[in-house]
C-alpha positions in Angstrom: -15.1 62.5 -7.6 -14.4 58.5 -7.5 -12.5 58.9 -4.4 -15.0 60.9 -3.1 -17.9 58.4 -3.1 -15.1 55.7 -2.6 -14.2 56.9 1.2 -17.6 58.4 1.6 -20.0 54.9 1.1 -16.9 53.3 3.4 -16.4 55.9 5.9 -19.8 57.3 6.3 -21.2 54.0 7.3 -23.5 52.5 9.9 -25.6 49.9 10.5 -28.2 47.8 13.0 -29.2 44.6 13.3 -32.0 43.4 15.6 -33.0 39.8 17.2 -35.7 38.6 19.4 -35.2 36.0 22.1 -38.3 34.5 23.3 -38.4 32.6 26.4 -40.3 30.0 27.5 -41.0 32.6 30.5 -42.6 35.1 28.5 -41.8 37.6 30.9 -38.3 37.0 30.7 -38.6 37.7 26.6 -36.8 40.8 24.6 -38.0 40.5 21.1 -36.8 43.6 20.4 -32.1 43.5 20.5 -30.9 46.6 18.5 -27.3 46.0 18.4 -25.2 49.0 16.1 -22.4 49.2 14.2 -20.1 51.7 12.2 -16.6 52.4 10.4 -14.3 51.1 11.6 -15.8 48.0 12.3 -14.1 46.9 15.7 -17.0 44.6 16.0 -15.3 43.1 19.1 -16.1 46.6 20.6 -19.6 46.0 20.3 -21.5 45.5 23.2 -25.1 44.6 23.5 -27.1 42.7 26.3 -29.3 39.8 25.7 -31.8 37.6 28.4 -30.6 34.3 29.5 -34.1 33.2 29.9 -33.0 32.1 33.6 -34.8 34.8 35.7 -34.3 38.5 35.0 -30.3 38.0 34.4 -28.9 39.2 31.5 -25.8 38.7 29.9 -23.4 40.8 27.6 -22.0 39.9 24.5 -20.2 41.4 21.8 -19.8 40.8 18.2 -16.4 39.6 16.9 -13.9 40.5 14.7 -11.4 43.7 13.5 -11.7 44.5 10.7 -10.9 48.1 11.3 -7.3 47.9 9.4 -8.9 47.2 5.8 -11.5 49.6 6.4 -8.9 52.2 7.6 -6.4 51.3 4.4 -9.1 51.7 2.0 -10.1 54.9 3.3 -6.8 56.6 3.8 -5.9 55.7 0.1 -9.3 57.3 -0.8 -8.6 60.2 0.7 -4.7 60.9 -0.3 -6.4 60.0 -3.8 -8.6 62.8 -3.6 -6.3 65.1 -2.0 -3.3 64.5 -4.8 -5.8 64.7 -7.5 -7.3 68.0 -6.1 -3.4 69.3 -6.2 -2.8 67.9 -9.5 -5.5 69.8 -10.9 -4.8 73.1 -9.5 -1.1 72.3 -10.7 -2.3 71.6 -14.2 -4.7 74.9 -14.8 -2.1 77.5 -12.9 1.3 76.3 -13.1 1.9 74.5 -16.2 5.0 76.2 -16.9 6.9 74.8 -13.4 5.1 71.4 -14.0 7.2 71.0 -17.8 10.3 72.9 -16.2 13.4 70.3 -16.5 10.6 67.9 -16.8 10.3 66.9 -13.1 6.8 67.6 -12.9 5.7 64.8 -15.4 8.6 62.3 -13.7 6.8 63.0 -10.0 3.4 62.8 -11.5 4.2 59.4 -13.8 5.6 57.8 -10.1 3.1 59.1 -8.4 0.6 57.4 -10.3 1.6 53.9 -10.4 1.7 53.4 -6.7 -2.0 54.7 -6.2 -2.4 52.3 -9.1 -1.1 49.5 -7.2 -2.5 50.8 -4.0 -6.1 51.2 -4.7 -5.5 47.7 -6.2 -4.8 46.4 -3.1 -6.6 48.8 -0.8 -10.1 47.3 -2.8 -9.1 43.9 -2.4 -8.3 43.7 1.4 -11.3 45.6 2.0 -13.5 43.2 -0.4 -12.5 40.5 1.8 -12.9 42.7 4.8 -16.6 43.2 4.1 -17.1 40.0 3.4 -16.1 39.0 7.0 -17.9 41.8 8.6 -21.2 40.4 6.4 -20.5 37.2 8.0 -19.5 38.6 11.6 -23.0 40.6 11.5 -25.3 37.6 10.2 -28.4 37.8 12.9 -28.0 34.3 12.5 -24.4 34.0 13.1 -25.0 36.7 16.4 -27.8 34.1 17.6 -25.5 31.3 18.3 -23.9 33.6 20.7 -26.0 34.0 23.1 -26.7 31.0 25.8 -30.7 31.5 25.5 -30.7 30.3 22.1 -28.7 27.3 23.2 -32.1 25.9 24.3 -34.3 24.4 22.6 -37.2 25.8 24.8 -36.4 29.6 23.8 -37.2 30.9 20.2 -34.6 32.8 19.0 -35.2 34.6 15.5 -33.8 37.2 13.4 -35.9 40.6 13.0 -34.1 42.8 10.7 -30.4 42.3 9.1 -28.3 45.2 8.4 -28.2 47.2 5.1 -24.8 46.6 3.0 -25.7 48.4 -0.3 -23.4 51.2 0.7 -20.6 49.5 1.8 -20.8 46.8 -1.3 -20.9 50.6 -3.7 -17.4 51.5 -1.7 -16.1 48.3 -3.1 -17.5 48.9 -6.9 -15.6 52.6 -6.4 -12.4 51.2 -5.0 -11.7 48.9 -8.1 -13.0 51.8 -10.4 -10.6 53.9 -9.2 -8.0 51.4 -9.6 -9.0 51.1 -13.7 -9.4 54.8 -13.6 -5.6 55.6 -12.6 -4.2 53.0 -14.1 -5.7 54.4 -17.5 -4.2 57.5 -16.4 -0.6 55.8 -16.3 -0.5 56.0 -20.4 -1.4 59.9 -20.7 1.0 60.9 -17.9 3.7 59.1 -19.5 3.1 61.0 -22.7 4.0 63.8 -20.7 7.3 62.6 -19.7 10.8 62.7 -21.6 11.0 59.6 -21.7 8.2 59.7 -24.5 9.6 62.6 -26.4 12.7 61.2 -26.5 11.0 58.1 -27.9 9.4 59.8 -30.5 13.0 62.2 -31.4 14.0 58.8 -32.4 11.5 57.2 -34.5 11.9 60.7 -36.4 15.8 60.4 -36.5 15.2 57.2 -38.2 12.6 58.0 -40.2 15.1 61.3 -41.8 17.5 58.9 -42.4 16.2 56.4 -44.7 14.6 58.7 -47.4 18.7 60.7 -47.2 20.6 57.9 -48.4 17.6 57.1 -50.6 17.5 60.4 -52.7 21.7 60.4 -52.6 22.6 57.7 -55.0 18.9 57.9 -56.7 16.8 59.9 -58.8 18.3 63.2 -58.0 21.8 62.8 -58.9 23.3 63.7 -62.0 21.9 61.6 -64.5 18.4 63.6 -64.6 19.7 66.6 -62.9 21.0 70.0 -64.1 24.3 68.3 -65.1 23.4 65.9 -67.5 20.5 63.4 -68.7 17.1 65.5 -70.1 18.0 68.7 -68.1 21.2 69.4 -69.8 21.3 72.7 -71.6 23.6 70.9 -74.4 21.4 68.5 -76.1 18.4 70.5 -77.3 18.5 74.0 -75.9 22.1 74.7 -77.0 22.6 76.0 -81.2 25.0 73.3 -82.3 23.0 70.5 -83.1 19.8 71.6 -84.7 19.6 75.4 -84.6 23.1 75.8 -86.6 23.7 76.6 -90.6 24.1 72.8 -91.1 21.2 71.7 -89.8 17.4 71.2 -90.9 16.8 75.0 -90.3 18.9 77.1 -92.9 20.5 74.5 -95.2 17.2 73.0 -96.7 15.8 76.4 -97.7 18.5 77.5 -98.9 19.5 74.5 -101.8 15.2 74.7 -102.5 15.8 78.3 -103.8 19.2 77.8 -106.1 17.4 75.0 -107.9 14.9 78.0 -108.4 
């Protein structure tokens, strides 16, 4: 859905501009220049005419600047974005067994990943600065120093409407969103890898063999075991010590009744 609105504010743009030349000979006056523009911004393609305020003769102009290969970057990412994730998806809910088979799924995925990381990272930033050159390449009052009328200081030359870059400053937002968006992917895609399993096998390994060499030599040998210590049959349980004729049990009784 990020990619979505990212190529769609970008790609689905278009603007106007308009600018109003009046001449000292009103009837050579157009207060009314419409001049257009869209993706991909080859300003330098734009043409518009504008009066010269020396007769009826008109002159053409265009707009400069190419910014088309930022605009076109950013874009293309966008779309290969939302094209991989779209596969991705339908390779997580249906095929989940071939994705984890000899774990070359999560590899590919995990790779894959990391460079649209790094490429919406650099996709947003050249076309940041790409917008900011078209803003400054479309300035009504940057256009008006083009044209030879408003040279003069007899002609009024003023700006009527500048173009609307909400949408194309919201492609922007989206492009770096995207970029924090897959790069917190990069984390949960590596879980999904060997490489983390075989991290964790590890940390278990090592975590079995402490408490081993702990319980050898320790509390569980023979010195409170079955062989000896307080579990030894022989030192209470057995009929030697005090259970025998000797002992507290028969011998006492038995001298009380002959002094009877």
């Amino acid at each position: 859905l990020f990619a979505i609105f990212a190529f769609a504010t970008c790609g689905g743009y278009s603007g106007e501009l308009r600018l109003s030349v009046d001449c000292a000979n009103k009837s050579e006056s157009d207060l009314s220049i419409d001049i257009a523009f869209a993706y991909p911004f080859r300003l330098h393609q734009v043409n518009f005419e504008a009066p010269t305020c020396e007769g009826r003769r008109k002159e053409t102009l265009a707009l400069i600047g190419d910014f088309s290969s930022s605009a076109e970057f950013f874009v293309t990412i966008a779309v290969f974005a939302f094209l991989y994730s779209l596969a991705a998806t339908v390779v997580y809910i249906f095929f989940q067994n071939k994705y984890r088979e000899n774990n070359r799924g999560p590899l590919i995925d995990f790779i894959v990943t990391v460079v649209f990381s790094f490429l919406w990272l650099v996709s947003s930033s050249a076309w940041a600065k790409g917008l900011s050159d078209v803003k400054i390449a479309t300035d009504p009052d940057e256009v008006l120093l083009l044209m030879s009328a408003c040279k003069q200081q007899s002609n009024k030359c003023l700006p009527v409407r500048s173009p609307v870059m909400s949408s194309l400053n919201t492609s922007v937002v989206f492009g770096y969103l995207n970029f924090i968006l897959w790069a917190g992917n990069i984390w949960f895609v590596f879980k999904e890898t060997g490489w983390h399993s075989s991290g964790q096998r590890h940390a278990a390994d090592t975590m079995e063999k402490q408490p081993s060499g702990y319980n050898q030599g320790g509390y569980n040998q023979d010195s409170y075991g079955p062989a000896g210590g307080y579990n030894q049959p022989g030192s209470y349980g057995q009929v030697g010590e005090y259970g025998q004729s000797q002992s507290y049990g028969q011998s006492g009784p038995t001298s009380f009744a002959n002094q009877i």
